[in-house]
N, C-alpha and C positions, 0 to 999 in steps of 0.2 A: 144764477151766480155769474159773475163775469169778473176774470182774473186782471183783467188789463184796467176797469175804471169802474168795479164794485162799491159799496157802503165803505166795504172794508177799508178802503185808501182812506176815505174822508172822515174818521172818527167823529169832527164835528157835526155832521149831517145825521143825525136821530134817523132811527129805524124802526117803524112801524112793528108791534109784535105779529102781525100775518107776515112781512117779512122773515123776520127773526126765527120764528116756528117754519117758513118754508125753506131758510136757510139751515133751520136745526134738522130737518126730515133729508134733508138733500147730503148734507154733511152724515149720515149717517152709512148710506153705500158708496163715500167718497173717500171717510175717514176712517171709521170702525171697520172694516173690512175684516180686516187684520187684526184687532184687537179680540173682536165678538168671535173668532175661530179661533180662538188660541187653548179653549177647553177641552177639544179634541183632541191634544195631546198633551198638558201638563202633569196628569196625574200618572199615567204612561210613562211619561220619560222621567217623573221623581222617582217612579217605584222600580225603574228599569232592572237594579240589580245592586243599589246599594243599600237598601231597607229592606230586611227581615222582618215581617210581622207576622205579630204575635198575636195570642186571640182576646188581647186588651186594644181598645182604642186609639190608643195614644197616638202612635204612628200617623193613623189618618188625622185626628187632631189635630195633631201637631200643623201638618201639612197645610191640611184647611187654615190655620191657625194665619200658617205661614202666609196661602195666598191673600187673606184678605185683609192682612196690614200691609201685604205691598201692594197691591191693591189701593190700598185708601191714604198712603204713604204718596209713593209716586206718581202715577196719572194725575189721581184727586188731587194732593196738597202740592208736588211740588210742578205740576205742569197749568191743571184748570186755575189754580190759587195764584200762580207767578210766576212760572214761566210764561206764560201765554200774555200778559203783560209788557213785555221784552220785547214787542213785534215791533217793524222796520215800516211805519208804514202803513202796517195792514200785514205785512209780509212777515213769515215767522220761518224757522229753519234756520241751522247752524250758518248757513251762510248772512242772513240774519243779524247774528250777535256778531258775527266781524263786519259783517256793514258797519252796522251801528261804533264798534270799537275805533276801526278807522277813520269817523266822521268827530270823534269825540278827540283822538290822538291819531298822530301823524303817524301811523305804523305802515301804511301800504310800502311795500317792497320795490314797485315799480312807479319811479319818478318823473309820473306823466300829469301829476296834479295842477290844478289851475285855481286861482284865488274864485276866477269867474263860476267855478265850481261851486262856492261856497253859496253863491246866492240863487241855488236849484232851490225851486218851494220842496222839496223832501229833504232837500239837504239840512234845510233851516228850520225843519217841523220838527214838535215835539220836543222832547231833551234838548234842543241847537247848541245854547251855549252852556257852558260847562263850567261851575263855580267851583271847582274841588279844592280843596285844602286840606293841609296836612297829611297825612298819608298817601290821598287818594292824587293828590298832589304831583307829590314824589315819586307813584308810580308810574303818572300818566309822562312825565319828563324822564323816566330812564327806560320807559315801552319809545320814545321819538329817539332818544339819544346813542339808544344798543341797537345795535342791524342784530346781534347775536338774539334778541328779545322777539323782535320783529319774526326773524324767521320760525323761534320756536313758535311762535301764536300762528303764523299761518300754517308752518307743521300742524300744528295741534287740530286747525280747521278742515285741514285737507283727511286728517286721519280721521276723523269723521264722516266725513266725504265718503271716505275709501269704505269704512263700515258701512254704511248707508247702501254702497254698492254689493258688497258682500251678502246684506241681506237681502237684497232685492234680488237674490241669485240662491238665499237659500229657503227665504221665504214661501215661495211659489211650491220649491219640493215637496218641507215639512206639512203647508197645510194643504196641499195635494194629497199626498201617501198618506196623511192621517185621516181625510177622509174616505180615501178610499177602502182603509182598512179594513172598514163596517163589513167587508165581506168575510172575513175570516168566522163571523158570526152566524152570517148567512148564505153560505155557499159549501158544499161535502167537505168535509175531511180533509187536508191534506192537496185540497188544490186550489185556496185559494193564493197561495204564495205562487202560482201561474199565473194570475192575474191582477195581481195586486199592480205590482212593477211596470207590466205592459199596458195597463187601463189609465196609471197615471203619468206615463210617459204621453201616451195616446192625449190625455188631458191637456198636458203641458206643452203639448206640442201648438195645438188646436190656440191654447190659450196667447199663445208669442204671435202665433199665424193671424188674432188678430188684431195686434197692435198697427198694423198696417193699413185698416181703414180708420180707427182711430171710436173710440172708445164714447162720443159723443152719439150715436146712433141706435147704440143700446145700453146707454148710461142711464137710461130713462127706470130702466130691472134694476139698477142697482140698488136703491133706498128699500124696495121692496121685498127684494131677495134679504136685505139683511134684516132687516124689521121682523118677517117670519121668521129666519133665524133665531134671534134674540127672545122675540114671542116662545117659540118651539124650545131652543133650552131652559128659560125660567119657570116655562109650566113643568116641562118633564122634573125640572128639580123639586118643584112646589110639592109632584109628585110625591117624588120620592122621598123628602123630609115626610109629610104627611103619613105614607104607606110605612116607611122604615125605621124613622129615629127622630121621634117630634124634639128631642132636648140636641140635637145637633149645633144648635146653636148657641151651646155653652162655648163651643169652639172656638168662636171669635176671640176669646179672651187670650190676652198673650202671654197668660200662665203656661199655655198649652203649646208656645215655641219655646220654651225654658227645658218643659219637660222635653220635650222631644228632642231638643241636641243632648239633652243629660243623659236619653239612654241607649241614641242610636249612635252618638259619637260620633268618630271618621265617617261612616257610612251619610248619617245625617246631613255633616256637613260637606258631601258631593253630591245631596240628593239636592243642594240648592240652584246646583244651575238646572234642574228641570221645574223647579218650583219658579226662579224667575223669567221662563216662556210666559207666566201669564200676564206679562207686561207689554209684550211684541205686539208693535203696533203702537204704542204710546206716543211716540216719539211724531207719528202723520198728527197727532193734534196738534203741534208747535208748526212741522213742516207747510200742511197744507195750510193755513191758518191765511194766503194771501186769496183761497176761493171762497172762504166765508166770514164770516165777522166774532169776536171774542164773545160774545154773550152769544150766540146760537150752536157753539162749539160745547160750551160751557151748560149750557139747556140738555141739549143729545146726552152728553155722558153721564152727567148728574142724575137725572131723572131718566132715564131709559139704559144707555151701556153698563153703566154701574149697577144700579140695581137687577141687572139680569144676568150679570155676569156672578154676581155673589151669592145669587140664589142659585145659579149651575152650578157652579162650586160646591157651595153646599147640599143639593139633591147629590151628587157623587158621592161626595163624603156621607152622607147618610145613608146613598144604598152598601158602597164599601164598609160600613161600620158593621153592617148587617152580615157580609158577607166575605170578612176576608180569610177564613179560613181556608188553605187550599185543600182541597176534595183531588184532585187528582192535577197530572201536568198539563191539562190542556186549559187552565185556569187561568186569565189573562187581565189583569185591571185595564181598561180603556175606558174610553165615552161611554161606546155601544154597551156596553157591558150594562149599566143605568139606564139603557132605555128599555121598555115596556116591549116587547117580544113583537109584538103586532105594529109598533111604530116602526118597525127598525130600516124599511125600506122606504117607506117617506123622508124617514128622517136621512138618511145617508141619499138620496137625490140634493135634499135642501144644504148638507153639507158640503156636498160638492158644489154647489152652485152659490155657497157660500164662500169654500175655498179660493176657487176662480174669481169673485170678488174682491177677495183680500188680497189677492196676489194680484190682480190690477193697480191696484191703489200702488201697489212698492215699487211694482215695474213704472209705474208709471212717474212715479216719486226718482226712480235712479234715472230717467230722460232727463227729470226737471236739475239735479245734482250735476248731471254731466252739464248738464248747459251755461249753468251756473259757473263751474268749474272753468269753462271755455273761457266766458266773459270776464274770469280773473287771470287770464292767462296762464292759467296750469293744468289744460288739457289739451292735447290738437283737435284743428277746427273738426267739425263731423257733420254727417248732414245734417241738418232739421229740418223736418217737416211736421209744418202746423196742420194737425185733423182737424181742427176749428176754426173755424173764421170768426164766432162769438166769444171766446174763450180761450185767450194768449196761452193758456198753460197747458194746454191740450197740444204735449207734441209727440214725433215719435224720430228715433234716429235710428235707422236701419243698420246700422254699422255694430251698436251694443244689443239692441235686442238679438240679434244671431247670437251672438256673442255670449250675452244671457243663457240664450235656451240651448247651447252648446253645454253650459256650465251648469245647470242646472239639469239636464238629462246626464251628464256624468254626477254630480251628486247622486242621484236620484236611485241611477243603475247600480253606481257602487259602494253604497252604504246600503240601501235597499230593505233598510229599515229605519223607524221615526228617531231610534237612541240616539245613533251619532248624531244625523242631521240635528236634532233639537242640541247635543253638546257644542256643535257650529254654530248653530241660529242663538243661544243663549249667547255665547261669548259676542257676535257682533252688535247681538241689540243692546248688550248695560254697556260697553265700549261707548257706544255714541250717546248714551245716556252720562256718561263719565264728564263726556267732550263739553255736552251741554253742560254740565253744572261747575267745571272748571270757565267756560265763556262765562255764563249765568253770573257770577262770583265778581269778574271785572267791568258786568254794566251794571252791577247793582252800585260800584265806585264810581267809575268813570260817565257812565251815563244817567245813572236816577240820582248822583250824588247824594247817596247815601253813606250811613256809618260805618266804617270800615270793619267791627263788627258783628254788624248785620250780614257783610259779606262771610266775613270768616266763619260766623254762625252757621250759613247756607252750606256751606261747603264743608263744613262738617258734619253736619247733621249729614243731607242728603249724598255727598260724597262717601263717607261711614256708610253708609248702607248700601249703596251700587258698589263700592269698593269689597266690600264681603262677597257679594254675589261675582264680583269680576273672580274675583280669588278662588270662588269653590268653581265656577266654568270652566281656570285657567287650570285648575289642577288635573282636569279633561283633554289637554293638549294632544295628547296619542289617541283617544279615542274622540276622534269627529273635529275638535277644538279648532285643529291647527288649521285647518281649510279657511275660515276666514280670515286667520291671521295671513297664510299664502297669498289670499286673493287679494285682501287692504295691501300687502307690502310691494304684489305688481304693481297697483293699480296708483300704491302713491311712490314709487320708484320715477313710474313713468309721467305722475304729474310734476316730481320735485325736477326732473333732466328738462322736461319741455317749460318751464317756470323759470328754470337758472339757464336754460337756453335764450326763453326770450328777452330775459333781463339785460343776458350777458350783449346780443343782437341793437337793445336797445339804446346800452350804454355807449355802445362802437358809435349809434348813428349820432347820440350825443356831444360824443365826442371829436368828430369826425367831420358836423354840419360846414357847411362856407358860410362866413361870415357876411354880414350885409355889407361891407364893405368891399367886396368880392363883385356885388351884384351892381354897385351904385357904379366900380369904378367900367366894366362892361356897357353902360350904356342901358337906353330902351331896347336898343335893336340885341343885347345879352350879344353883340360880338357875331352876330350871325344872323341867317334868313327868318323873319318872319311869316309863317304862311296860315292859310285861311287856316280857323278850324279852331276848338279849344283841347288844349292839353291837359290830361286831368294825369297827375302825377301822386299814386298813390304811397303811403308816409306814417308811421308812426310813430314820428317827432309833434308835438305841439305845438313849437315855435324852432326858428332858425330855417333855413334852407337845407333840404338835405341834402345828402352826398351824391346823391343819384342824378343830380340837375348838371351840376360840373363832370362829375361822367360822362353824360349823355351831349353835351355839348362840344366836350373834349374829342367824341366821335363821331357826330352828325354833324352837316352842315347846317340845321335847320330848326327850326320851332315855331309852334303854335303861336296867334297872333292873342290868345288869350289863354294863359297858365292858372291853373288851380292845384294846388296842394291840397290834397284830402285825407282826411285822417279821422277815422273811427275809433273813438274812447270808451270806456264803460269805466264811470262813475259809481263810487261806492252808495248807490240807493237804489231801490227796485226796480224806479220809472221815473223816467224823464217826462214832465208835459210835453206835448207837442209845440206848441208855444216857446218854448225853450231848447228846442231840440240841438238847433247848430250854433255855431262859432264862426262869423266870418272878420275877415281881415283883409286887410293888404302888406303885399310882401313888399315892398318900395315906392318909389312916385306913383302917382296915378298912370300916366304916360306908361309907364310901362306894364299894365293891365297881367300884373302875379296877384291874386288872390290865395287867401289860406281859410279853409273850411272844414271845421271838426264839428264832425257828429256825434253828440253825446246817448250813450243810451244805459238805462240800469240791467243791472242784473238778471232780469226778468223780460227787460224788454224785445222788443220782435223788432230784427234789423230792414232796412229800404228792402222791400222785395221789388223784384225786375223791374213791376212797371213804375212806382212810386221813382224810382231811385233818380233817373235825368232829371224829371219837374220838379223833385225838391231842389236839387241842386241849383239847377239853374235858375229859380223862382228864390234861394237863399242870397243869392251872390245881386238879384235883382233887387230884392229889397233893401239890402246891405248897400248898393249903388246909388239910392233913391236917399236913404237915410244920409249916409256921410254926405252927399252936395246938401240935404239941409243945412251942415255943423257949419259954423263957421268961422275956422282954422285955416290959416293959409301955411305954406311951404310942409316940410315934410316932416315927419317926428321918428325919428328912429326906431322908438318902441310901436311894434306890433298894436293899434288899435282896435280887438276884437267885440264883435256887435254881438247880441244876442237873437238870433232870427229865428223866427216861428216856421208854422207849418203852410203850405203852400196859398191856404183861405185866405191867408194877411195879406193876399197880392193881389187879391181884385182889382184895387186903383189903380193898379201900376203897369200890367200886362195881360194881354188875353190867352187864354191856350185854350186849346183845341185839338180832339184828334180827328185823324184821317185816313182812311185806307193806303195803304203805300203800293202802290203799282208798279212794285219792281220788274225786271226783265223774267221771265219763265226759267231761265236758268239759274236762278238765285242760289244759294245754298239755301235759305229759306223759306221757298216760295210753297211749300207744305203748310206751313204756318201761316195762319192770318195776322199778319205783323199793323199796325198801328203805328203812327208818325204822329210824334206830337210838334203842334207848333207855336211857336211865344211871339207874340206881334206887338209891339209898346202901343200905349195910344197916341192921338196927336195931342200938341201941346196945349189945345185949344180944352181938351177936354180933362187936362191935367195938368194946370197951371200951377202946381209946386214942383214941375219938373222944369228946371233950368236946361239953357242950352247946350250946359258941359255935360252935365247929370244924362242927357238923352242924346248925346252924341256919343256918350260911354255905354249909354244901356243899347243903341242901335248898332252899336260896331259888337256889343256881346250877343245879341239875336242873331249880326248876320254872321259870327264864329259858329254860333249853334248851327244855323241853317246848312252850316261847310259841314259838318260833322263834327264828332266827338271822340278824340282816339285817346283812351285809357293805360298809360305808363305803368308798368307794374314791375317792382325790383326784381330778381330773380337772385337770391344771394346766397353763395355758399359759406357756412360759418365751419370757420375750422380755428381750431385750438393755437395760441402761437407758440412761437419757440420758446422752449423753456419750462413750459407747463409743466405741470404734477398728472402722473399716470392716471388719476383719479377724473383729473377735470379732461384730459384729450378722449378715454374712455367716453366720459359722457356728452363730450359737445363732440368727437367726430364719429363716432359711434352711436349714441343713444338717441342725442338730437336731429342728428343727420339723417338717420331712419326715421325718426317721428313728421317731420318736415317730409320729406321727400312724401313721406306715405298720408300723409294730412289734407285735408280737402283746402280749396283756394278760395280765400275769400265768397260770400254767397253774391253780393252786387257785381260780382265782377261776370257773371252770368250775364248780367245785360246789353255786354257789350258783344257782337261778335268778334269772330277770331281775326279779323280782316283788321280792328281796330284798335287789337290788342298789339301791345309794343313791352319784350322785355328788356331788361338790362340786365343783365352779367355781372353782378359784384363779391368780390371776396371777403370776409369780414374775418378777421383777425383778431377772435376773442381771447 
């Protein structure tokens, strides 16, 4: 599988069913993790303490009843049937259907959009243009024309988000402790609540420790850990229908969720947020959906998760029918409790190594959500580190995983049993199940243009029913509930302060730029020394000159004899070709050698790492120099002309590079490091005769800037709130933002440069 340039991007390109089956066996310890452990404690945290049974049926019935229409409800109809449709791409997850919404209608919050944008092959796939009328019409004109609209929908996305993270923290706990339970079965009397706590903390620990070398080394166990899993509960159930209660399977009928609220009442309906755990996990087949393809997601669960999941269901319920009278207090409903006396230590090894499974897939799922989150400008920057070199999606950020397994050994310790946890994990996972079918709802208008209808139909039906279950969760608020609501309200407190921070940041620089007439009336020489070398002035403006360049001149005597404006954007679609990746320009005459280059990249994508980062650059601005002397335009044009420039391959005709050992002096800062010099040499004209004399007098005076070096301009800005403000906004931009910023990691490219080369500026922004 490979996230960066799999089957999955190119729907058009057929896939082989030995694919498809390898992609469905692979998807199965990637995606079901999660789902496939979720028997381990459903029946446990329904029967927690708000069902009284009785030594009729019903009860269990009912349950069973319950789980397997939602079951065949949700996953099945409203995920494998249509949501899994809805993908970006190839690319599925809530970030996802706002891709997709903002591509369709002008909703992005931040006004750094480009026409040039419009003509990305992802941008133009699929759905591109958009014929809506009547309804879908009028909506899609008052989501561009309200910012009040706008904001709720990316609220809505971020609250998602913030679930997503919630369970990725509570996840790991519940099917931790639940399978470590098993001991309570198998271990004296009275002590296995000694080792319950301490064995799964020891787990979780182990389990965070190793997202640090990175999960592709023994991602190879995962398919096969779960496989046995799924194998090992559908027999045990097969079992136990067989041994216990062969008519079990009158259950299925949904006579048997009528009765059941008719006689358990109140009790029954709080027993639903333990009844819908066995959905957790649903939500990774939309998510992951960018490492495998919609027919091999659709294969897995169909034929394999589904039917092993409904037959563990029902082995439960048929040995519970058998035995739910309580005989004494040490009577416990759990998993073990269904397994065969002799299995019971097999099976709780494969639990846990099941567990530990499923709780990979969500940690690993909240790296991918943060990252995401970064690239829309509503989280601070964090590290990333790719474990893969095959596989863009394989990452990890050491800053949330502590962070995680901090939050997750406090769950863990202080609940210290699976009730509350499961009343936490139930409330976050139908939340983001909510999110999606409210998104769902506006691309079945705005993007499949479809009947408006058909949306309002989706969103009642499947809304209706996650909306009951949020209902009976929510009514669990004091016991366990509130925790994920605590951690979503941190965690989107601090995405909405860094989002309306950088907005506020961006509009200043907006508003603020020097006009081109500022630059034309200064001259080539900008009023001051020219000296060797290229100036890269980093910006996240678009177009216009930023404020940083009049500063900076205002107090130095001096400047680079070649200026590049550089600006990194992220484009609402997963992944930019490489072929497409930059933006070059010129900021004025030729003569005066300012360039502007934006590097486009999606949601998904992986940024210039150290070494790539100078050869694009200068290999972009190359090609861009080579191209505009073919146009042929004479004097100057006001408007910005930006090129579309590939990846460094397109430059063979034009320049050579090469590296070289750098033989710096023994007292380098460096000289630990084996450093590499890269070098760009044009050819002669002899061997490149579509290069004119101007064209390589331009591209040889930008080799010999390179050759002087390269010093990287980086703002340094302090945003403080202006006069006048409202308590609310100086709180959050000289407080909330200021701490976020100050405490936020610095751009990843700018690693490339040493500190010798690096130049800040000092500016105040007056938001």
């Amino acid at each position: 599988m490979d996230n960066g340039g799999g089957s999955a991007k190119h729907p058009a390109k057929k896939e082989s069913w030995r694919t498809v089956l390898a992609l469905a066996y692979q998807s199965l310890g990637v995606v079901y993790g999660d789902l496939s452990t979720s028997p381990l404690y459903v029946y446990k945290s329904t029967f927690a303490e708000d069902i009284q049974h009785s030594e009729t049926n019903e009860e269990i019935y009912g349950v069973l009843s319950f789980v397997f229409w939602t079951l065949t409800l949700i996953p099945l109809l409203k995920y494998v049937l249509i949501v899994l449709r809805a993908d970006d791409n190839g690319e599925g997850g809530t970030f996802a259907l706002y891709s997709l919404l903002c591509r369709h209608a002008r909703v992005s919050t931040l006004p750094n959009g480009q026409l040039a944008d419009e003509d990305l092959y992802e941008y133009k796939k699929q759905w591109a243009v958009s014929t809506n009328n009547g309804l879908g019409l009028r909506l899609r004109s008052a989501l561009e024309r309200h910012r009040v609209l706008q904001k709720i929908l990316l609220t809505l996305s971020l609250l998602g988000a913030c679930m997503v993270i919630g369970d990725g923290i509570l996840t790991p706990a519940i099917s931790v402790f639940s399978a470590v339970s098993g001991l309570e079965l198998l271990v004296a009397k009275h002590h296995h609540q000694y080792i319950e706590v301490p064995l799964a903390c020891i787990i979780l620990v182990f389990l965070f420790y190793l997202q640090h070398f990175g999960t592709h080394r023994i991602g190879f166990l995962f398919g096969p850990v779960v496989i046995t899993w799924l194998l090992c509960i559908s027999a045990i159930g097969v079992y136990n229908i067989v041994q216990w209660n062969p008519h079990v399977y009158q259950a299925l009928s949904p006579y048997y969720m009528y009765k059941f609220l008719k006689k358990t009442r109140r009790g029954g309906w709080m027993s639903l947020g333990g009844i819908l755990l066995c959905i957790t996990g649903s939500e990774a087949m939309f998510a992951d959906l960018g490492h495998f393809s919609q027919l091999s997601i659709k294969i897995a669960f169909s034929f394999v998760v589904y039917p092993s999941l409904v037959l563990a269901y029902m082995g439960q319920a048929a040995y519970l029918s058998m035995h739910h009278i309580i005989e004494n207090d040490d009577y416990q409903i759990g998993f073990y409790v269904s397994v065969p006396e002799k299995l019971r230590w097999p099976v709780l090894a494969i639990a846990i190594l099941a567990a530990v499974v499923g709780s990979q897939a969500i940690i690993t799922g909240t790296f991918s959500i943060i990252k995401q989150c970064s690239a829309l400008g509503c989280f601070p920057r964090v590290k990333i580190i790719h474990t893969s070199s095959k596989i863009c999606g394989r990452i990890y950020i050491p800053e949330i995983n502590w962070t995680m397994m901090l939050l997750c050994l406090a769950v863990t310790i202080g609940f210290r049993n699976t009730k509350h946890i499961s009343n936490a994990s139930g409330l976050a996972v139908i939340t983001v199940m909510l999110v999606t079918t409210c998104l769902m709802s506006l691309v079945i208008i705005l993007c499949w243009n479809r009947s408006t209808l058909l949306a309002i139909g989706f969103m009642l039906f499947f809304g209706s029913i996650e909306a009951l279950y949020f209902l009976a969760a929510l009514i669990k608020f004091l016991e366990g509930a509130w925790v994920p609501v605590a951690l979503s309200f941190i965690f989107l407190v601090i995405m909405l302060i860094w989002h309306y921070g950088t907005l506020k940041k961006y509009e200043f620089d907006l508003h603020n730029k020097v006009s081109l007439n500022w630059l034309l009336s200064v001259g080539p020489d900008l009023g001051i020394v020219r000296v060797r070398g290229i100036g890269l002035i980093h910006t996240e403006l678009v177009s216009g000159i930023p404020a940083i360049l009049s500063h900076f001149v205002a107090n130095l005597p001096a400047f680079h004899q070649v200026l590049v404006f550089f600006c990194i954007k992220y484009v609402p679609v997963p992944h930019v070709r490489p072929e497409e990746r930059f933006l070059v320009g010129r900021v004025g005459p030729k003569e005066y050698r300012v360039y502007r280059c934006i590097a486009r990249y999606g949601y998904r994508d992986i940024l210039l790492d150290d070494v790539a980062f100078e050869e694009d650059l200068v290999c972009s601005l190359v090609d861009f120099i080579r191209r505009d002397g073919l146009d042929s335009h004479d004097g100057f044009e006001n408007e910005e002309k930006m090129a579309v420039v590939g990846t460094p391959s397109a430059f063979a005709k034009c320049i050579k590079i090469w590296e070289e050992d750098d033989d710096g002096d023994e007292d380098s800062s460096s000289a630990d490091v084996p450093m590499k010099k890269v070098r760009f040499v044009i050819p002669e004209s002899k061997s490149s005769p579509e290069i004119d004399k101007h064209v390589e007098a331009e591209l040889q005076e930008l080799m010999e800037a390179r050759e002087a070096g390269m010093a990287f301009i980086l703002g340094h800005c302090q945003v403080k709130a202006k006069a006048g403000s409202s308590a609310i906004k100086r709180i959050a931009i000289d407080v909330g933002y200021d701490f976020l910023r100050r405490n936020s990691r610095a751009p990843t490219y700018t690693s490339s440069f040493p500190n010798a080369s690096t130049l800040e500026v000092g500016m105040i922004y007056h938001v």
